[in-house]
N, CA, C and O of each residue as an XYZ file, in Angstrom:
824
protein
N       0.839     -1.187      0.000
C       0.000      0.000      0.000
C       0.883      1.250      0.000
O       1.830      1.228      0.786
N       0.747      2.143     -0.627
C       1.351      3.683     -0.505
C       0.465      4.629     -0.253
O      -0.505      4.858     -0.976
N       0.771      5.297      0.890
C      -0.342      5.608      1.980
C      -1.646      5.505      1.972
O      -2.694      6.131      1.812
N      -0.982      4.012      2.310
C      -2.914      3.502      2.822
C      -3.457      3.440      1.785
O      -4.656      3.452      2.063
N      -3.300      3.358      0.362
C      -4.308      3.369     -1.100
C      -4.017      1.303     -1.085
O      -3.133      0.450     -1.178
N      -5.275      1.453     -0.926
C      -5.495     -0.597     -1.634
C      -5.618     -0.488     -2.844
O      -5.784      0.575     -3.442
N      -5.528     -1.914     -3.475
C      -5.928     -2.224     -4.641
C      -7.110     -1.487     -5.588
O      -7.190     -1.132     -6.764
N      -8.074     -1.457     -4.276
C      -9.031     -1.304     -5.121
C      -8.731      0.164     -4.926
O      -8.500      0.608     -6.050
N      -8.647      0.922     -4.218
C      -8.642      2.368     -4.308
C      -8.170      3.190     -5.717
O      -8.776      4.063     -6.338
N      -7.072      2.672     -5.934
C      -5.915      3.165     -7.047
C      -6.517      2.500     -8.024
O      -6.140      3.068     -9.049
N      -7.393      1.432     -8.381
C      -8.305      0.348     -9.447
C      -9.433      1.849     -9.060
O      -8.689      2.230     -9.964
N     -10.309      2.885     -8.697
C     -10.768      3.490     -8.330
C     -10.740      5.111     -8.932
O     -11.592      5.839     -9.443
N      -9.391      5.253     -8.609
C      -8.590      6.279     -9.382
C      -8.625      6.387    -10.777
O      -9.075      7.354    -11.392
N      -8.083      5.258    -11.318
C      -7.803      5.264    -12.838
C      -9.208      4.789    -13.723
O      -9.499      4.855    -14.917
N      -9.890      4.299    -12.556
C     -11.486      4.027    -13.256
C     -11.527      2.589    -13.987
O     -12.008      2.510    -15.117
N     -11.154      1.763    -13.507
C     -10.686      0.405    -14.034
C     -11.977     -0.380    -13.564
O     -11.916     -1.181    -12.631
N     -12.875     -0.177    -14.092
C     -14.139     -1.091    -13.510
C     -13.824     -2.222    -13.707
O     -13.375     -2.608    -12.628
N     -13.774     -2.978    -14.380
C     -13.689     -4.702    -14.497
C     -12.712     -5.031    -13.525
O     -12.879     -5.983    -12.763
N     -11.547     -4.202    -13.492
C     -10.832     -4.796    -12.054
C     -11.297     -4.724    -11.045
O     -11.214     -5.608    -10.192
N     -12.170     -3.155    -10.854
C     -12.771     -2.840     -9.784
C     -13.878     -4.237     -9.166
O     -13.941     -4.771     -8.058
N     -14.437     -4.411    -10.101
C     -15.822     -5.403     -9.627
C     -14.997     -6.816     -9.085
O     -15.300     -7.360     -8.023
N     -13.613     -7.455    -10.231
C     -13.282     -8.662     -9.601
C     -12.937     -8.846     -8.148
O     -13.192     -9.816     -7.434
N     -12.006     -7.192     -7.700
C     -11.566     -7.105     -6.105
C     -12.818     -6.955     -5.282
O     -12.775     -7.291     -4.098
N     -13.939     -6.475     -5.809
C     -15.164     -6.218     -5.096
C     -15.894     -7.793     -4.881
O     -16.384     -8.109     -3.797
N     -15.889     -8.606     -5.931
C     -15.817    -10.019     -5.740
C     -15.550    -10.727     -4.712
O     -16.188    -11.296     -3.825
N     -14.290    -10.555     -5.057
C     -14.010    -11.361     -3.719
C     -13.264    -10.876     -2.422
O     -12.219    -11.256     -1.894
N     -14.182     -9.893     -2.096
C     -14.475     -9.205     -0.589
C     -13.257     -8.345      0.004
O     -12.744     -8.229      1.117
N     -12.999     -7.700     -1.495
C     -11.936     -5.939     -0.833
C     -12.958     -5.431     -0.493
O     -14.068     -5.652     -0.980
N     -12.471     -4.089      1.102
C     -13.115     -3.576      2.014
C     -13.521     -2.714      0.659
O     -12.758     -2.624     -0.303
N     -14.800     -2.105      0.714
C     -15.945     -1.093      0.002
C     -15.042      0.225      0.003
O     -14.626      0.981     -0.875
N     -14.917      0.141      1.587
C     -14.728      1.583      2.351
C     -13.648      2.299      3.142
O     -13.615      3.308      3.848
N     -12.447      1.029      2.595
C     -11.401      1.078      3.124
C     -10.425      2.213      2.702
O      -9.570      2.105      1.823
N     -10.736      3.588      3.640
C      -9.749      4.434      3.248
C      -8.274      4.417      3.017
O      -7.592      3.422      3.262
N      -7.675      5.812      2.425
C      -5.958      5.978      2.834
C      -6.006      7.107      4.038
O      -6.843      7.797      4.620
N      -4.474      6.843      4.048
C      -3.991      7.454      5.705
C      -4.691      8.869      5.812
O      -4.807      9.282      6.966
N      -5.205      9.728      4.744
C      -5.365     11.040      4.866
C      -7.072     10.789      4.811
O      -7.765     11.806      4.835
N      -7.696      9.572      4.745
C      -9.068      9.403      4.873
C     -10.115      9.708      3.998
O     -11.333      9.823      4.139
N      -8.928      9.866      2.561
C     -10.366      9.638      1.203
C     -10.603      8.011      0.582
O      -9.655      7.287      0.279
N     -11.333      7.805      0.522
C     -12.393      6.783      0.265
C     -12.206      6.456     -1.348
O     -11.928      7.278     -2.221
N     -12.436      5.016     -1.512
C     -12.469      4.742     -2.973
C     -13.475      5.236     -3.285
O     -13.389      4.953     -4.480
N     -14.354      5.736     -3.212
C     -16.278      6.329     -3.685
C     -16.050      7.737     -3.877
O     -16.523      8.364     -4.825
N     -14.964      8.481     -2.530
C     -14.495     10.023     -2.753
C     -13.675     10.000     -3.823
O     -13.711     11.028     -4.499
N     -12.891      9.082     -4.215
C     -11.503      9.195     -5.331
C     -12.521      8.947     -6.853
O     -12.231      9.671     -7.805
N     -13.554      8.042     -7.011
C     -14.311      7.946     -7.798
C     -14.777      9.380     -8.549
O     -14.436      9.872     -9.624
N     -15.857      9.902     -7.333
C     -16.271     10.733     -7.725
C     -15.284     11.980     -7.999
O     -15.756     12.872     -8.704
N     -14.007     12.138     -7.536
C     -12.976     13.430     -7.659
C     -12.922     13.286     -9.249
O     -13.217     14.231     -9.981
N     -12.528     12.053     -9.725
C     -12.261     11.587    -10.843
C     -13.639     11.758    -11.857
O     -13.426     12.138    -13.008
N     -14.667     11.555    -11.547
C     -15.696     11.724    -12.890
C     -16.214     10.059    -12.443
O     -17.434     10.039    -12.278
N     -15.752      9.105    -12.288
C     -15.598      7.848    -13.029
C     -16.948      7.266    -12.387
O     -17.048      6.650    -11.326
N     -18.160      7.683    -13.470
C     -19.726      7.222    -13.001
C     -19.966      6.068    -12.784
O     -20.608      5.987    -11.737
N     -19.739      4.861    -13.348
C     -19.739      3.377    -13.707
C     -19.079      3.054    -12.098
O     -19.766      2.506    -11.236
N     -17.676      3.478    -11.865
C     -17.196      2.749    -10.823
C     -18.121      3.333     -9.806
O     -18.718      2.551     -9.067
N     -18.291      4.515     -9.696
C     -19.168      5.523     -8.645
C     -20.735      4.373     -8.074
O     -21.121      4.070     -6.944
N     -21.145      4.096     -9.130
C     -22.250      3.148     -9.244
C     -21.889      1.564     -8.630
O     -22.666      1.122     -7.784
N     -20.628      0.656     -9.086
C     -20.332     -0.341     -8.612
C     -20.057     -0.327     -7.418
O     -20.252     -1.398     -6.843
N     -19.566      0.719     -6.658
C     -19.059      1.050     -5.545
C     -20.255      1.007     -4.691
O     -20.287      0.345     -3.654
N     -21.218      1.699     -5.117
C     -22.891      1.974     -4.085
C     -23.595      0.993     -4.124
O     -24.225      0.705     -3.106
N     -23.714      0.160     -5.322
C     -24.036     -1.677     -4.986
C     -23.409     -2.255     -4.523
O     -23.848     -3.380     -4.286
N     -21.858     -1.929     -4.022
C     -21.302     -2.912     -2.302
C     -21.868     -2.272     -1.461
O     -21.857     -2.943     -0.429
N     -22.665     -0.781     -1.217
C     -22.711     -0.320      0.108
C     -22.038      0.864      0.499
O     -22.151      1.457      1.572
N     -21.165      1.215     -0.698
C     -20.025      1.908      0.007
C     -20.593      3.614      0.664
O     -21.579      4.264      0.315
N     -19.591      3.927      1.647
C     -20.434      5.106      2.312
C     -20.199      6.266      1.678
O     -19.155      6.521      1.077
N     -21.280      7.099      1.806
C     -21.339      7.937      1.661
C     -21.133      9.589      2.848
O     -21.600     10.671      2.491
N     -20.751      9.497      3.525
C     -20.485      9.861      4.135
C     -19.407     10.936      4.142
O     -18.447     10.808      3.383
N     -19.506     11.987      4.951
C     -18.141     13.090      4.719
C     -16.889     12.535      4.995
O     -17.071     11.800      5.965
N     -15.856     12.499      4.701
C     -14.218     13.038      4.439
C     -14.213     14.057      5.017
O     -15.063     14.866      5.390
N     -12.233     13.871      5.108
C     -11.662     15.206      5.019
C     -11.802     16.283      4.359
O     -11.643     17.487      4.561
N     -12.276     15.321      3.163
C     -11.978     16.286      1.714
C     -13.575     16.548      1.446
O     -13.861     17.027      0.349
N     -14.627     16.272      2.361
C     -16.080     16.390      1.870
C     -16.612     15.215      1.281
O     -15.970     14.196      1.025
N     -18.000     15.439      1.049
C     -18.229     13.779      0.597
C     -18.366     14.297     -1.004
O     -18.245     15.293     -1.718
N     -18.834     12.357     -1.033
C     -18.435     12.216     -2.376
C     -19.554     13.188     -3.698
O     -19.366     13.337     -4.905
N     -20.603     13.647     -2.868
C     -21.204     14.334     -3.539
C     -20.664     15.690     -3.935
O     -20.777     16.245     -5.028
N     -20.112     16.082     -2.941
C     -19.367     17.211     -2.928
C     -18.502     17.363     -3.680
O     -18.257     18.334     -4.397
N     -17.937     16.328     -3.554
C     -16.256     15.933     -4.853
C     -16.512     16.175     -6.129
O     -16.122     17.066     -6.884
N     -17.451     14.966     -6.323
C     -18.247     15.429     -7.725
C     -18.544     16.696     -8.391
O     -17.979     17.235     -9.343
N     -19.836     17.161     -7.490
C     -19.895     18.768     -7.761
C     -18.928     19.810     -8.142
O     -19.109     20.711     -8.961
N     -17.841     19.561     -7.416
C     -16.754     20.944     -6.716
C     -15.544     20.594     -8.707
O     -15.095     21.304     -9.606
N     -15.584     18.931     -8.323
C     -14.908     19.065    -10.188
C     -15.978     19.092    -11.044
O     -15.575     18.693    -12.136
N     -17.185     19.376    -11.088
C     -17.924     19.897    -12.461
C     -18.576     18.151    -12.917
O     -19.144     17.843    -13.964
N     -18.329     17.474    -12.027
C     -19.278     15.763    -12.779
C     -20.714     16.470    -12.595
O     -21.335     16.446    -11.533
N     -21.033     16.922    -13.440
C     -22.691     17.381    -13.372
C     -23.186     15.812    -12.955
O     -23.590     15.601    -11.812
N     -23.122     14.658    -14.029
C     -23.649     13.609    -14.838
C     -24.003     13.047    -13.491
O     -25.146     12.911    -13.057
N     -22.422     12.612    -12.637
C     -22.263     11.806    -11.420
C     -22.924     12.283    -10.116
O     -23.359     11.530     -9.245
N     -22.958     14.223    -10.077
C     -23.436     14.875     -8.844
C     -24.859     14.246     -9.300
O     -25.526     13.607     -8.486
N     -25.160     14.385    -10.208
C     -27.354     13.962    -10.173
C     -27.492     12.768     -9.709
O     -28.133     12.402     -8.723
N     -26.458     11.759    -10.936
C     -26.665     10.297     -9.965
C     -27.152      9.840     -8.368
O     -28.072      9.227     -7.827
N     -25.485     10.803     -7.883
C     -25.488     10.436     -6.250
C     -26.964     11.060     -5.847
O     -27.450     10.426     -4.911
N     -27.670     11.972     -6.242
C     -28.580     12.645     -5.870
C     -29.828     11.283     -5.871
O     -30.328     10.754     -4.879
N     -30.040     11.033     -7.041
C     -31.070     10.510     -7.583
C     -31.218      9.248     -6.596
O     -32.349      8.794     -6.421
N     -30.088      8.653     -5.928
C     -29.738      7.480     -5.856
C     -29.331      6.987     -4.410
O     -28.892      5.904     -4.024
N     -29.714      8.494     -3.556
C     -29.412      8.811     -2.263
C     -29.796      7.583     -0.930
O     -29.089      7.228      0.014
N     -31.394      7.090     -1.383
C     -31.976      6.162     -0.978
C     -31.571      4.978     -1.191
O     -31.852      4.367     -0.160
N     -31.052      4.241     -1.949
C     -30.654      2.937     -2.360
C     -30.358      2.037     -1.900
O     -29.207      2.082     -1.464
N     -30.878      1.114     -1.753
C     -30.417     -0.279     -0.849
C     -28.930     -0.662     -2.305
O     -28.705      0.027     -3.300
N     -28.252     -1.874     -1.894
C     -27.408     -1.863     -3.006
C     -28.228     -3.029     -3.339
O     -27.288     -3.730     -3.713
N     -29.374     -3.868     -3.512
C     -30.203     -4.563     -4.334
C     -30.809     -3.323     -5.547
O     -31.080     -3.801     -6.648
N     -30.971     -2.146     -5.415
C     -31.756     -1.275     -6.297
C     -31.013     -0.468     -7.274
O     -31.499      0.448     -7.937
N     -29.180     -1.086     -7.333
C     -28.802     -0.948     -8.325
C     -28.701     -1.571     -9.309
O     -27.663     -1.996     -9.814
N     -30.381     -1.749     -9.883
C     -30.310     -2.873    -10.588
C     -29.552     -2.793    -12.182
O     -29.332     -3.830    -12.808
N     -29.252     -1.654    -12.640
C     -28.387     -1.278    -13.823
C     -26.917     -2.047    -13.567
O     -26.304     -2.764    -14.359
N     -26.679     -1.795    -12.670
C     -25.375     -2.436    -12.316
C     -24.997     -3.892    -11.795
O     -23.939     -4.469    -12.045
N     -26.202     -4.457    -10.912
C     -26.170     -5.390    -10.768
C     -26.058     -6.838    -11.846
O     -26.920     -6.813    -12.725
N     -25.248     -7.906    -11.882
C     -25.041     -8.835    -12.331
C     -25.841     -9.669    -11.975
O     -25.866     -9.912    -10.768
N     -26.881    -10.487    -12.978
C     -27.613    -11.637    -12.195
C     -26.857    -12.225    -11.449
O     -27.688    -12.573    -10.610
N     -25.668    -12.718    -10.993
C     -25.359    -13.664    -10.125
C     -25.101    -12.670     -8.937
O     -25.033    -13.253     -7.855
N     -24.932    -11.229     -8.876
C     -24.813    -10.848     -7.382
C     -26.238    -10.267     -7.033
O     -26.340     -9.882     -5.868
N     -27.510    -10.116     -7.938
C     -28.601     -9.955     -7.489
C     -29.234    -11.238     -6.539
O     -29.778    -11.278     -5.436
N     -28.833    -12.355     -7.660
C     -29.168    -13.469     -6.833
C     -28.452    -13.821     -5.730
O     -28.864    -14.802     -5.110
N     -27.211    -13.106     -5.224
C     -26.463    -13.592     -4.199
C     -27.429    -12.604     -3.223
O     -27.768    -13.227     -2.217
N     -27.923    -11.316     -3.259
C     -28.746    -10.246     -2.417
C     -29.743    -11.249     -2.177
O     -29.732    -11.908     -1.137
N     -30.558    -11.396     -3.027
C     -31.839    -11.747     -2.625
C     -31.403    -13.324     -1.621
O     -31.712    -13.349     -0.429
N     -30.748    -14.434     -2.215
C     -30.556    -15.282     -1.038
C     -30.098    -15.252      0.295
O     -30.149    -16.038      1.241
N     -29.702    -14.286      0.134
C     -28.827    -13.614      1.237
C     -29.294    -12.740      2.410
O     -28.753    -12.360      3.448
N     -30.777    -12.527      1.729
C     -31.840    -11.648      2.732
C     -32.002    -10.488      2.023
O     -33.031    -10.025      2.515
N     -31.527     -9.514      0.937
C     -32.009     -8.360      0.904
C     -32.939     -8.345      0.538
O     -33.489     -9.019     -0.333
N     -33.569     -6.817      1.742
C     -35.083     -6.556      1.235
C     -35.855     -6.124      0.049
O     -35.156     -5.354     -0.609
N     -36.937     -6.297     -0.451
C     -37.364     -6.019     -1.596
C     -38.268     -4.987     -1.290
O     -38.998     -4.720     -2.245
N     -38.501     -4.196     -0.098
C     -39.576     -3.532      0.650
C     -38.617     -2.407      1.427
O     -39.163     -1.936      2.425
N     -37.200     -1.867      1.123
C     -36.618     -1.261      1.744
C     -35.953      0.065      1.048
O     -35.877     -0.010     -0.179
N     -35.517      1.125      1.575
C     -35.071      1.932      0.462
C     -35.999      3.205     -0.066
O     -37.009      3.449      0.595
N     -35.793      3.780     -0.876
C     -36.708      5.042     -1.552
C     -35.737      5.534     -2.272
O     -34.746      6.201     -1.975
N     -36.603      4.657     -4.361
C     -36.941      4.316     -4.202
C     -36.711      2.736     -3.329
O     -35.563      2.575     -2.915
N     -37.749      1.551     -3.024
C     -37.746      0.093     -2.848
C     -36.762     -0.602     -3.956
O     -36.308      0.277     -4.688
N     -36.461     -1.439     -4.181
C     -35.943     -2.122     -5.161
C     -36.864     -3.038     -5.942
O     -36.458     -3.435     -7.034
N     -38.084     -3.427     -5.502
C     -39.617     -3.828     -5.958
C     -39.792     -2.415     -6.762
O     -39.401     -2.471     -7.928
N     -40.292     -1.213     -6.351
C     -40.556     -0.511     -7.041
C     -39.938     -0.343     -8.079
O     -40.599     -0.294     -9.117
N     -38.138     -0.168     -8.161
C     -37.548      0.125     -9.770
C     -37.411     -1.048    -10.525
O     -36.947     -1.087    -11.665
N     -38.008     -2.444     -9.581
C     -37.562     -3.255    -10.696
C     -39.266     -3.456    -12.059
O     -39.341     -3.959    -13.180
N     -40.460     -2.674    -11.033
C     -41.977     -3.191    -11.981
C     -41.249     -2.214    -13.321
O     -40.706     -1.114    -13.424
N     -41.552     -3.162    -14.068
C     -41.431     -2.618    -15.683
C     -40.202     -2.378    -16.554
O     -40.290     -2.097    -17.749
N     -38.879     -2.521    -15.791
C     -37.782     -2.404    -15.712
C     -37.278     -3.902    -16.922
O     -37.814     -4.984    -17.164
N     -36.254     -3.351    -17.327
C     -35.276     -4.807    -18.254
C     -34.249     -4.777    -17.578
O     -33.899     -3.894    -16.794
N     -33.483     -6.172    -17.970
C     -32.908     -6.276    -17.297
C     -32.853     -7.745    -16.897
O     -33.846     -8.470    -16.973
N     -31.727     -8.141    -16.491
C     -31.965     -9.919    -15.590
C     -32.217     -9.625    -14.035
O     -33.129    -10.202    -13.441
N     -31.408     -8.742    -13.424
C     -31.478     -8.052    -11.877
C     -33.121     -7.799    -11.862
O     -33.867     -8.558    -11.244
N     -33.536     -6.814    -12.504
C     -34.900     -6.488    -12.742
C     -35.805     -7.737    -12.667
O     -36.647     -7.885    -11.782
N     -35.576     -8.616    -13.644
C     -36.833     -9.985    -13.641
C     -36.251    -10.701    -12.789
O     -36.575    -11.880    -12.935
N     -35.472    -10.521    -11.887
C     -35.138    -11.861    -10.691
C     -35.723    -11.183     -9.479
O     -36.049    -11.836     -8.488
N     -35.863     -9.826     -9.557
C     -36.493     -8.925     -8.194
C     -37.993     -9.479     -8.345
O     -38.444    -10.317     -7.564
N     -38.743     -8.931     -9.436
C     -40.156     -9.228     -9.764
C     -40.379    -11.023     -9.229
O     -41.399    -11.429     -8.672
N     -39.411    -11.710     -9.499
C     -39.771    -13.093     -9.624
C     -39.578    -13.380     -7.905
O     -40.257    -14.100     -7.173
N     -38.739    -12.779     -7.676
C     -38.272    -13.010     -6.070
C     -39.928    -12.692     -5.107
O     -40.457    -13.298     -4.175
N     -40.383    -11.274     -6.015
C     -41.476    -10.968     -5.148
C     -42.883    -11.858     -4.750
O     -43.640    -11.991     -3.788
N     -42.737    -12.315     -5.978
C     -44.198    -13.994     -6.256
C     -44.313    -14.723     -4.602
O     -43.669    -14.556     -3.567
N     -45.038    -15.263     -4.842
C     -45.583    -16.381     -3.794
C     -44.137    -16.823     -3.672
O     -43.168    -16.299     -4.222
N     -44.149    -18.006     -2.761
C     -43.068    -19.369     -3.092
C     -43.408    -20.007     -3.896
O     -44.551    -19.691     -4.227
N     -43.046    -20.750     -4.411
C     -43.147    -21.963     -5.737
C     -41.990    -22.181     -5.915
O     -41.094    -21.400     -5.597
N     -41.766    -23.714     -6.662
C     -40.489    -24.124     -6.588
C     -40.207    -23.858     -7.964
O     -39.574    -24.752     -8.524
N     -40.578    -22.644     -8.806
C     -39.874    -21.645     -9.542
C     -39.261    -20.693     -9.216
O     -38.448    -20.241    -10.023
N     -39.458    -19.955     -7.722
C     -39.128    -19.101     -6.771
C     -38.251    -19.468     -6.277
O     -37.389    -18.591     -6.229
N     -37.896    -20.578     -5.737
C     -37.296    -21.329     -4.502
C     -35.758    -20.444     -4.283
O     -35.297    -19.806     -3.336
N     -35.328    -20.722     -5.460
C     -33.898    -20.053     -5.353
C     -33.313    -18.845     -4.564
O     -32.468    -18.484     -3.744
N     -34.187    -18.524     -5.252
C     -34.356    -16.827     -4.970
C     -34.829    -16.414     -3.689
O     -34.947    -15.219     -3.414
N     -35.195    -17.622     -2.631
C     -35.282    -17.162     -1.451
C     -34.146    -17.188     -0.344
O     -33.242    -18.003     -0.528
N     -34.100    -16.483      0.649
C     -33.385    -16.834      2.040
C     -32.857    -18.484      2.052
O     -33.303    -19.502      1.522
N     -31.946    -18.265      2.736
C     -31.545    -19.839      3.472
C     -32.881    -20.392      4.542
O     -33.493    -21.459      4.483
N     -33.036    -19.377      5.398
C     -33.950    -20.218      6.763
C     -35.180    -20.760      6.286
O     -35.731    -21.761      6.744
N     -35.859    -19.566      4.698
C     -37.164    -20.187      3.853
C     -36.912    -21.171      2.878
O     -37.818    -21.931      2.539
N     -35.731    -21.249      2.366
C     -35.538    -22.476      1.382
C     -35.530    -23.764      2.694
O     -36.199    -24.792      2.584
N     -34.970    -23.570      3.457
C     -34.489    -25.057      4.310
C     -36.263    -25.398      5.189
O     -36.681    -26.470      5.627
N     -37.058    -23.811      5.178
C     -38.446    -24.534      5.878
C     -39.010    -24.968      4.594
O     -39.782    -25.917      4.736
N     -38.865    -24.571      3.399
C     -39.441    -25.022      2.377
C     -39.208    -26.599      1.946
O     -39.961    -27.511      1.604
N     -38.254    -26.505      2.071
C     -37.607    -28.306      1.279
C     -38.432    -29.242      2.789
O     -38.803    -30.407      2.639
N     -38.576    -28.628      3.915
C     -39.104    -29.508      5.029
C     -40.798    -29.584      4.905
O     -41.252    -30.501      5.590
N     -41.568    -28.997      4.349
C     -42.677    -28.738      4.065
C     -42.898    -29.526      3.167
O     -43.639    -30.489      3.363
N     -42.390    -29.332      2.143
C     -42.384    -30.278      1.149
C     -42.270    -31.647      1.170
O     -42.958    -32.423      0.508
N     -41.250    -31.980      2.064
C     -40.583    -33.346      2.544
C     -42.087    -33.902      2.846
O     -42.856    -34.686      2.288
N     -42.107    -33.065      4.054
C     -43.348    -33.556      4.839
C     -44.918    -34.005      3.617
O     -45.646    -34.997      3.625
N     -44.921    -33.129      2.972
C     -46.326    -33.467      1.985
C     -46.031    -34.765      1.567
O     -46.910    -35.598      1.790
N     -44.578    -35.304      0.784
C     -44.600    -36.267      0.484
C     -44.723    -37.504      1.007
O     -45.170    -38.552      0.540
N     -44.023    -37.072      2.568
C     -44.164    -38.403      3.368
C     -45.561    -38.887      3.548
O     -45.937    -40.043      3.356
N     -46.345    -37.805      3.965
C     -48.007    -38.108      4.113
C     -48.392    -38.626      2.948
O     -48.590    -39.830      3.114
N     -48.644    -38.217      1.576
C     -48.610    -38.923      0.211
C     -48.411    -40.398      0.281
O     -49.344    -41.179      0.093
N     -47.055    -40.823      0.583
C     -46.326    -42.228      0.460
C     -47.101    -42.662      1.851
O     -47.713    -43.722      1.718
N     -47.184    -42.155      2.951
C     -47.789    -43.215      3.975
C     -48.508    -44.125      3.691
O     -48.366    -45.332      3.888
N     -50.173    -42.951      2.696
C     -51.185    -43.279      2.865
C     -51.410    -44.775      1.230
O     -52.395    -45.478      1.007
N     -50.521    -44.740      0.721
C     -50.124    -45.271     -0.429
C     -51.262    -45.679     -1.559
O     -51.628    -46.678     -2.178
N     -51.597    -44.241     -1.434
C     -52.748    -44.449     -2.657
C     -52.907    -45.399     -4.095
O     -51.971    -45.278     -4.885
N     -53.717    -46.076     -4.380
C     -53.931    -46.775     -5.105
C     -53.961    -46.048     -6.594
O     -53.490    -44.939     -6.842
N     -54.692    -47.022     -7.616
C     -54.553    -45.920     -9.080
C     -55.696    -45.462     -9.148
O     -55.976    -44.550     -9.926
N     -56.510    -45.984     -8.389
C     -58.283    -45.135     -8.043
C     -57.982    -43.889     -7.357
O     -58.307    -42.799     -7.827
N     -57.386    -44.028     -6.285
C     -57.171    -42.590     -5.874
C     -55.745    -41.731     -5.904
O     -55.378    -40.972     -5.007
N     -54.988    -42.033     -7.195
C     -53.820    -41.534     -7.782
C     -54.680    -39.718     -8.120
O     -54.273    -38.712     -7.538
N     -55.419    -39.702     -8.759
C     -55.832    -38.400     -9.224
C     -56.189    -37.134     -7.776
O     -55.971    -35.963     -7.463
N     -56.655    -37.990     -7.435
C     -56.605    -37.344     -5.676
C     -55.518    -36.598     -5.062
O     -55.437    -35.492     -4.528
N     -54.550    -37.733     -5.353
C     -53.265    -37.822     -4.147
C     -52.338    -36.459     -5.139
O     -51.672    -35.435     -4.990
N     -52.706    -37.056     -5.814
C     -52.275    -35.423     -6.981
C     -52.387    -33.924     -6.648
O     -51.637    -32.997     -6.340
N     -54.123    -34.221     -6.932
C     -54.125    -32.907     -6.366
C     -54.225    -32.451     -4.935
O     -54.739    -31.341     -4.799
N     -53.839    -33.078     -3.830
C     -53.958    -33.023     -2.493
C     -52.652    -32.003     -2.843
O     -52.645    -30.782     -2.686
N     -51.082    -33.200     -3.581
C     -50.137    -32.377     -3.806
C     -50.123    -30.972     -4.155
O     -49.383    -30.123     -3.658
N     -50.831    -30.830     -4.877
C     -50.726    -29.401     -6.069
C     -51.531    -28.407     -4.929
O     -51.034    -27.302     -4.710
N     -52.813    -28.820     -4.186
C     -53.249    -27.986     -3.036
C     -51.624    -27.769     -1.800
O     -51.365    -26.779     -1.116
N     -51.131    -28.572     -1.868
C     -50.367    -28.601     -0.910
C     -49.198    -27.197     -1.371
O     -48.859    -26.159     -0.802
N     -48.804    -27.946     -2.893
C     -47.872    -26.634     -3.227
C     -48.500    -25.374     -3.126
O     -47.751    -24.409     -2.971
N     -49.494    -25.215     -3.171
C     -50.141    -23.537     -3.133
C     -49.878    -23.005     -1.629
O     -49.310    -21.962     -1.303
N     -50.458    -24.025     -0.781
C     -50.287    -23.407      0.203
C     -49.245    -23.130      0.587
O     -49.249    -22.204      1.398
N     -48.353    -23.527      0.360
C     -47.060    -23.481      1.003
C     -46.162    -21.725      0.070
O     -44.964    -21.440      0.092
N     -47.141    -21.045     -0.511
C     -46.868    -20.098     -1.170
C     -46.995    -19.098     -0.330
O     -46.228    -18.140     -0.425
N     -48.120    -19.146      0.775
C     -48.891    -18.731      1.806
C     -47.904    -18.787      2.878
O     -47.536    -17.670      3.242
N     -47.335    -19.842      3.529
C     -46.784    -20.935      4.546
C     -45.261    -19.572      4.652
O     -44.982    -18.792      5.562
N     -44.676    -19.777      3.472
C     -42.900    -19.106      3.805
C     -43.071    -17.877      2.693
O     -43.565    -17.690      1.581
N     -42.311    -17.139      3.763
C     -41.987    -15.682      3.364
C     -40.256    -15.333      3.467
O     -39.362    -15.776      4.188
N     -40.288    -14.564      2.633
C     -38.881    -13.927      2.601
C     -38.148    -12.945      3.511
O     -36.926    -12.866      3.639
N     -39.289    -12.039      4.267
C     -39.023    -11.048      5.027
C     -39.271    -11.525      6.477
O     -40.332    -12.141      6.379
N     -38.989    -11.564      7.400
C     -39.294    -11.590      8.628
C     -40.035    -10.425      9.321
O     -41.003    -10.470     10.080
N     -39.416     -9.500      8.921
C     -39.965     -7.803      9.376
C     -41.703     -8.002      9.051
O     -42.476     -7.061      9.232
């Protein structure tokens, strides 16, 4: 490090997004200042560099004042009209509601992971209705009932009550060991069973 600048900071500086996102990958600090306490998000915005400015606020990164002022400020004070509106526009944001930026595989890592779809201003439900996008149709799809088209896309504690719910329908099914007279039955007992269980697990606890 030369004072205190990480990888990603100086990947930050020069505006190197694709490097930026791989160190963001695999879990360089967001917010990890240098010794004088500007921020990869403050060095972003000093710089112009909108794209990284954006990858940076889907880890989380803070926004918050510096030495040097925050990053809105930075922006402004060098003339990023483009980037000062962004940060504006974008003030509210969970980092699920960057869905422009988001990669289906780290939307889907949010949503399994617990982020809310009900949090934020705007929500991340709200920018994703009508929206393109893969981030966009995995939010909408996340929002549905459960169904084991959904499944993925939920929490750990609701996938693991889900697969037990399920378990359970089948065991009752196989107990009762329906015949081929009442095969059409045992069917739809199932298919009642999957609905409910749409009802049964939720994503949010709150």
């Amino acid at each position: 490090k030369q004072n205190g600048a990480t990888p990603l900071f100086i990947a930050c500086q020069l505006g190197h997004v694709d490097i930026i996102r791989l160190l963001l990958e695999a879990g360089a600090a967001v917010c990890q200042a240098r010794n004088n306490g500007a921020t990869p998000l403050l060095m972003a915005c000093w710089q112009g560099h909108l794209e990284v400015a954006k990858l940076l606020s889907s880890y989380g990164a803070s926004r918050a004042a510096t030495p040097f002022g925050t990053p809105e400020e930075a922006a402004n004070s060098r003339g990023h009209a483009d980037l000062a509106a962004w940060l504006v526009a974008s003030r509210g944001w969970t980092p699920l509601a960057h869905l422009e930026t988001l990669t289906a595989a780290r939307a889907t890592c949010l949503l399994r992971s617990g982020a809310s779809l009900h949090e934020g201003e705007p929500t991340p439900l709200r920018r994703a209705a009508g929206g393109a996008g893969e981030a966009a149709a995995l939010v909408r799809r996340a929002a549905a009932l459960w169904s084991p088209a959904s499944h993925s896309l939920f929490p750990a504690a609701a996938r693991a009550r889900a697969a037990l719910l399920v378990l359970s329908l089948y065991e009752i099914h196989e107990r009762y060991h329906l015949d081929s007279a009442g095969a059409t039955n045992g069917i739809a007992a199932l298919d009642f069973g999957h609905c409910v269980l749409g009802f049964a697990i939720t994503r949010e606890t709150e």
